[in-house]
C-alpha positions in Angstrom: -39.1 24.8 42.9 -38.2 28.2 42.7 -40.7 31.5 43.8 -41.9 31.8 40.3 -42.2 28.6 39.4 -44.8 28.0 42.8 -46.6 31.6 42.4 -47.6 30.4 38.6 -47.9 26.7 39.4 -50.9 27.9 41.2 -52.5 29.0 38.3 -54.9 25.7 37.3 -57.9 26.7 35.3 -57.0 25.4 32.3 -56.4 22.3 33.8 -60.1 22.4 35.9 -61.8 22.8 32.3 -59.4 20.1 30.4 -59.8 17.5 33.5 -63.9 18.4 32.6 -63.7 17.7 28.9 -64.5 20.9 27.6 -61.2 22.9 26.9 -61.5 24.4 23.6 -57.7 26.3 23.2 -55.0 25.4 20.7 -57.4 23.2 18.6 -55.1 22.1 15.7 -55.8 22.4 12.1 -54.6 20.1 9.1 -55.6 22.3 6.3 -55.8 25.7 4.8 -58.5 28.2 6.3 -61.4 27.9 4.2 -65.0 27.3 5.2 -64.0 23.4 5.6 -61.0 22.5 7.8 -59.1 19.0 8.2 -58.8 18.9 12.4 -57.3 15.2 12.9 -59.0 13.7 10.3 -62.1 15.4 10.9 -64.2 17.9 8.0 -65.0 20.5 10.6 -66.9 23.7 9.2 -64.7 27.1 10.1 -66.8 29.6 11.6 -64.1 30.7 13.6 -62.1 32.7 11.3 -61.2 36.7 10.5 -60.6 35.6 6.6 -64.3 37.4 5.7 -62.9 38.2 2.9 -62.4 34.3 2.2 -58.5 35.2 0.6 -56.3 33.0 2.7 -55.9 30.1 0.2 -56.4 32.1 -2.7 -54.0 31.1 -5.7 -53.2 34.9 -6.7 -51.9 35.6 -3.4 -50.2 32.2 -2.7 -48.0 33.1 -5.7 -47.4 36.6 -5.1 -45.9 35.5 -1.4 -43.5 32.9 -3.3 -42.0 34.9 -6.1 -41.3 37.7 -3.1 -39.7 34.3 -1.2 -37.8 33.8 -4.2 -37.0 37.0 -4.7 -36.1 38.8 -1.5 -35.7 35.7 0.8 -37.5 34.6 3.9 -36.7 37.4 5.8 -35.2 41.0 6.2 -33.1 40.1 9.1 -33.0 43.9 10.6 -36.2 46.4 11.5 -37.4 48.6 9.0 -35.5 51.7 10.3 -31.9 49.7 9.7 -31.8 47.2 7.2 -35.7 46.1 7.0 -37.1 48.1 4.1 -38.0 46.7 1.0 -38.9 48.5 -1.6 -42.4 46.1 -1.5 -42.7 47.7 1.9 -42.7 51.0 0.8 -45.2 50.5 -2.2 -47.3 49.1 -0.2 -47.4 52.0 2.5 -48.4 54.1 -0.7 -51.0 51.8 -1.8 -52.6 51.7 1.5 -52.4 55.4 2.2 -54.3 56.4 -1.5 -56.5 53.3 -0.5 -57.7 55.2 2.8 -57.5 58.8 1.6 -54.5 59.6 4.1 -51.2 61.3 3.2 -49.0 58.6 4.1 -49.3 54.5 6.0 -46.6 53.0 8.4 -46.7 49.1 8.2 -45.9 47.0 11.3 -45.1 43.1 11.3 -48.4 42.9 13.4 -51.3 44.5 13.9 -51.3 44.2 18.0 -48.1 46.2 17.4 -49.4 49.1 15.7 -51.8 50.2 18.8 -49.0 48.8 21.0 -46.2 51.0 19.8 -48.4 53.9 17.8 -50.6 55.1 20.9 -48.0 55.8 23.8 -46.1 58.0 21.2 -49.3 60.1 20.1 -50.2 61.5 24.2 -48.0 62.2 26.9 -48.4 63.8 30.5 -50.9 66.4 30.5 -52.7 65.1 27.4 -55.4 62.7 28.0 -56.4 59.2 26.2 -60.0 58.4 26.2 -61.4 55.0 25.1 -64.6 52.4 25.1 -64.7 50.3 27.4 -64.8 47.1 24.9 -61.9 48.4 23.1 -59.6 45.8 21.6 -56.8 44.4 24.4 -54.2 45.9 22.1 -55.7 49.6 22.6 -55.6 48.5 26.2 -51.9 47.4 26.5 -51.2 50.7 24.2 -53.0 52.9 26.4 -51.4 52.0 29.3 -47.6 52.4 28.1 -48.6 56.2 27.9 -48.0 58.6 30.5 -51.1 60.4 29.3 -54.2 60.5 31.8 -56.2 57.6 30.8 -60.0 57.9 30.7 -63.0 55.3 29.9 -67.0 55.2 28.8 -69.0 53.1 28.6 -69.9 51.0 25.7 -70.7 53.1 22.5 -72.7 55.7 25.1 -72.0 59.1 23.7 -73.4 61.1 26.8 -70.4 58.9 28.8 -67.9 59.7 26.4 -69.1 63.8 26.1 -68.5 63.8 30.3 -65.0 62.5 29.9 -64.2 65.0 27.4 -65.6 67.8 29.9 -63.1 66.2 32.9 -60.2 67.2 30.4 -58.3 70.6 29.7 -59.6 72.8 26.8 -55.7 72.9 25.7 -54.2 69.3 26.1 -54.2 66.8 23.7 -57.3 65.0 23.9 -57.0 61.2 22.3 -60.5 59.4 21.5 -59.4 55.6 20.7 -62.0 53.6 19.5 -62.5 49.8 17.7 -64.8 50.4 14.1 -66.2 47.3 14.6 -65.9 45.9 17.8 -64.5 42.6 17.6 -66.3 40.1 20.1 -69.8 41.6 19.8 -69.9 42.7 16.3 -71.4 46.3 16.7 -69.9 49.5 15.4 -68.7 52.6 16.8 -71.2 55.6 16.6 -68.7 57.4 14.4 -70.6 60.7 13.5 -71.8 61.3 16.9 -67.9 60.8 17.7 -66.4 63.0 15.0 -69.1 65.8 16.3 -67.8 65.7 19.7 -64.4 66.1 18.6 -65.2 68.7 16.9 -67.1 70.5 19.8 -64.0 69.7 22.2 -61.1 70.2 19.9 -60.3 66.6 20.4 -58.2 63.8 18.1 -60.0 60.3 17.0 -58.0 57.2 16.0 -60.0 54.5 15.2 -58.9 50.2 14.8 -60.3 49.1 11.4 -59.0 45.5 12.1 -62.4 44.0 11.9 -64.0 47.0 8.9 -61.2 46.7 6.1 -62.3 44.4 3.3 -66.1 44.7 4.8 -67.7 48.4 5.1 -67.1 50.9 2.7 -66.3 51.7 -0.7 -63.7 48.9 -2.3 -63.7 47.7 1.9 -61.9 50.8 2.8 -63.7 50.0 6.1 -66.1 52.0 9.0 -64.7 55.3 8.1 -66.0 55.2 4.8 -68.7 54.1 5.3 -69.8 56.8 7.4 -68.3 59.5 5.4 -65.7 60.4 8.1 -62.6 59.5 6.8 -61.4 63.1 6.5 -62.6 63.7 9.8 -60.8 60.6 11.4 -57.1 62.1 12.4 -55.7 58.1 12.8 -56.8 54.9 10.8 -55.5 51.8 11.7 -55.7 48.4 10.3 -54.4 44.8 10.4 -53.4 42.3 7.5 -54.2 39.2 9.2 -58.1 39.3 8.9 -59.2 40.4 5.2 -56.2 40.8 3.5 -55.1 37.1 4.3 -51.5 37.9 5.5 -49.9 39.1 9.2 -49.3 42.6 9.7 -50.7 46.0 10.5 -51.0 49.5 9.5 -51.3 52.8 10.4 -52.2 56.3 8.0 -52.5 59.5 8.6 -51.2 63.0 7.8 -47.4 63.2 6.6 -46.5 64.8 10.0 -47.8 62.8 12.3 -46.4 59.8 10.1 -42.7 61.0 10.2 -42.9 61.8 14.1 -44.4 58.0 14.1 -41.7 56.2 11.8 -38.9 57.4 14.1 -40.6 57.2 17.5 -42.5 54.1 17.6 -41.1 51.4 20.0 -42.8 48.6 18.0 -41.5 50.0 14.5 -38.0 50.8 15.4 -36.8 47.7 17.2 -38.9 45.5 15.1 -37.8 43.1 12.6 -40.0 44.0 9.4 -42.6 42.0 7.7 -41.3 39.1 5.9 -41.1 39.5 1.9 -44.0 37.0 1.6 -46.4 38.8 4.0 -45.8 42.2 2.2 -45.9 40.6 -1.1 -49.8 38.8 0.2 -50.9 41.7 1.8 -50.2 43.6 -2.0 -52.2 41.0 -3.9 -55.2 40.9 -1.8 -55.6 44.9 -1.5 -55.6 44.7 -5.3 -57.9 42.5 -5.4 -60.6 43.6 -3.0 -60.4 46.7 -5.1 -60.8 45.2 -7.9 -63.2 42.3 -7.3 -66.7 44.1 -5.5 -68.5 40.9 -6.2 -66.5 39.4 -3.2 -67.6 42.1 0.0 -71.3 41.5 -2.0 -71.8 38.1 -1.5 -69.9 38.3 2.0 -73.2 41.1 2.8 -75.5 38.6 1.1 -74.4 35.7 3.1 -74.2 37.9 6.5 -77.9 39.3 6.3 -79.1 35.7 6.0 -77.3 34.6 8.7 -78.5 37.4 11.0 -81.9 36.6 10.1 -81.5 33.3 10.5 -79.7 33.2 14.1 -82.7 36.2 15.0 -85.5 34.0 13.9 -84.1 30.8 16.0 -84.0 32.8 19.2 -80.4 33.1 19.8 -79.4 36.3 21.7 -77.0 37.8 19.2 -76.8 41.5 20.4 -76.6 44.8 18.4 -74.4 43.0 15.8 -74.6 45.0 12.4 -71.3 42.8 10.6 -70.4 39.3 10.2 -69.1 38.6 13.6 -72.3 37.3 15.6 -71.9 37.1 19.0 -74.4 34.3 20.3 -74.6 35.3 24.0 -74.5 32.3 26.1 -73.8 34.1 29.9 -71.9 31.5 31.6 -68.1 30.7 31.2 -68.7 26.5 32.2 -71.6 26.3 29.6 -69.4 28.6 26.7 -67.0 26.1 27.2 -69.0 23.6 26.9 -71.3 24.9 23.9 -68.3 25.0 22.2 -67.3 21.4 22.7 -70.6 20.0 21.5 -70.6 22.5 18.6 -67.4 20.8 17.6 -68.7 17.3 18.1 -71.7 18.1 15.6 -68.6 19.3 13.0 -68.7 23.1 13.6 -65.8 25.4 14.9 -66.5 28.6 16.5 -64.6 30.6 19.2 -65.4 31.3 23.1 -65.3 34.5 24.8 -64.6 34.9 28.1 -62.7 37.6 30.5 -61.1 39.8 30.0 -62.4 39.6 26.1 -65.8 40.6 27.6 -67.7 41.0 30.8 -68.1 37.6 32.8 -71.6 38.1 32.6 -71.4 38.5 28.6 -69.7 35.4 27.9 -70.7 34.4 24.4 -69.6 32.2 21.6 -68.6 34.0 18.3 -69.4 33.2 15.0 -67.3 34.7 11.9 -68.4 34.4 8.5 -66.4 34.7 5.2 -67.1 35.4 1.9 -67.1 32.0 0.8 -69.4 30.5 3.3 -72.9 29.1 1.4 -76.1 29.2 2.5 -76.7 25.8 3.0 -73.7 25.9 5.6 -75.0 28.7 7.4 -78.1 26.7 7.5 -76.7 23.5 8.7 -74.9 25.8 11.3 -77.9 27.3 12.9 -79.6 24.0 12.9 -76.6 21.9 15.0 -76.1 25.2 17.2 -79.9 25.3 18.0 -79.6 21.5 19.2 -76.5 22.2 21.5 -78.0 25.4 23.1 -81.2 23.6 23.8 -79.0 21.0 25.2 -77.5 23.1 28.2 -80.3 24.8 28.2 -79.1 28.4 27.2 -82.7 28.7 25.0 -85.3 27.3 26.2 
């Protein structure tokens, strides 16, 4: 056995949880992603997915993504500064930069790539990088390829964030990175109160709308809009894989700060580009989030009832103001284990454990779509309530 193989051979948790029954990773799936999935054999309902737009087996885009198959191929074969750029790739930069009010977009094949690749570039030594401490892990491993001074506050507390702001120099380059909806707990970013401290401190504010495009705003042009910052916000980023039912990620801004990016950024450069069919899916569904309202209505319809619903039951579900509902469970053995049951009474939701929160904020997470009913979410809280109750999380 060689030295690496015996310093990871002692890692054994997964095994301890597996050998207790309750491992709940790499569940496989028979079907597409709607709010019913096949799981061997099994009609489980999906409350475990980033679709809240409910897009991912829509016909529209599963035919845009095989004439650009048939078209272009399955690949580019090359990165997007060589031989990767489509002309697909570049209308869809322009569609997504007049979608979010910003000069020009960049598109990455993912979105963990954007932060990854975007933030080192943005702050050097002497400038500073300040973020919350729930932050999305990509911000983290983005953060921390930058040779900037690296500062934190805690959660969504503005009075932390306006003392880290007072550690830096009036001069430097002063980064605020921050999630618009936070994506374990559901809560969002106190956006004006963060725009007015940039202003008061001369600082720059780039802000993850993974979890807000398709949901908040006008046409789902995410958190920014919705609080009437956009113009304010020098950075939006966003991925494809949640509403807009594809893989990839984004990020728009001014035409400098764009050209600096599209030559500099590690992840860009030596990436390969998005495939034709990715592009061409991520295309259809921006057009038609625009162009169907109804859809982000009903997925606001179906979220207040759930909230309400989830509330009156007694589960803890937070400060949660979207359609990711954290139900806080406060013990990594018993998350585990809500989760199994959950899945034996025909529902599928996700754990969260460290380092994707606190160990004493463990929780199970439920994501709703679009397409989700009423009489699902009811049937949901019901079969959760009896599980809970079971391991006694509520009493």
């Amino acid at each position: 056995m060689s030295l690496l193989s015996e310093k990871l051979g002692k890692y054994q948790e997964p095994q301890y949880y597996k050998a207790k029954g309750v491992y709940p990773y790499f569940r496989e799936i028979d079907s597409h992603q709607g709010t019913e999935v096949m799981m061997s054999g099994k009609k489980v309902l999906m409350f475990g997915s980033n679709a809240y737009t409910g897009l991912t087996y829509d016909q529209r885009i599963i035919d845009a993504s095989i004439e650009a198959t048939k078209k272009y191929g399955t690949g580019c074969a090359g990165s997007r500064l060589l031989n990767g750029t489509l002309d697909i790739h570049v209308q869809l930069e322009k569609e997504l930069a007049a979608f979010l009010g910003k000069d020009e977009a960049l598109c990455f094949s993912t979105g963990f790539t954007v932060n990854e690749g975007v933030i080192p570039q943005l702050v050097g030594r002497g400038d500073y990088i300040i973020c919350d401490d729930r932050d999305h892990a990509s911000i983290v491993d983005g953060r921390r390829l930058s040779f900037a001074t690296q500062l934190k506050y805690k959660h969504n507390d503005m009075e932390a964030l306006e003392k880290e702001l007072k550690k830096c120099e009036p001069n430097a380059i002063k980064l605020i990175v921050v999630d618009g909806v936070f994506s374990m707990e559901g809560d969002l970013a106190n956006l004006p109160e963060i725009i007015r401290l940039k202003k008061k401190y001369n600082a720059c504010v780039y802000v993850d709308e993974a979890h807000g495009i398709g949901v908040f705003g006008k046409q789902g042009r995410g958190v920014c809009d919705y609080f009437g910052v956009t113009d304010e916000v020098d950075l939006i980023m966003g991925t494809f894989s949640k509403s807009l039912a594809s893989l990839g990620g984004f990020v728009a801004s001014e035409s400098a700060i764009i050209n600096a990016l599209r030559h500099s950024a590690r992840s860009y450069i030596f990436q390969a580009s998005s495939t034709p069919a990715a592009t061409a899916a991520t295309l259809e569904a921006l057009h038609i989030i625009q162009n169907e309202p109804e859809r982000q209505e009903k997925l606001w319809e179906i979220t207040n009832y759930a909230l309400e619903k989830f509330r009156d039951a007694g589960f803890e579900i937070g400060d949660t103001q979207s359609p990711i509902i954290p139900l806080y469970v406060r013990d990594t053995y018993k998350t585990f284990a809500v989760t199994k049951l959950a899945f034996d009474e025909g529902i599928f939701i996700n754990p969260v454990i460290p380092p994707a929160c606190a160990p004493q904020d463990t929780l199970v997470r439920v994501a709703l779509m679009a397409t989700h009913t009423k009489e699902q979410i009811d049937f949901a809280v019901d079969h959760l309530l009896k599980c809970f109750r079971s391991l006694d999380i509520i009493q």
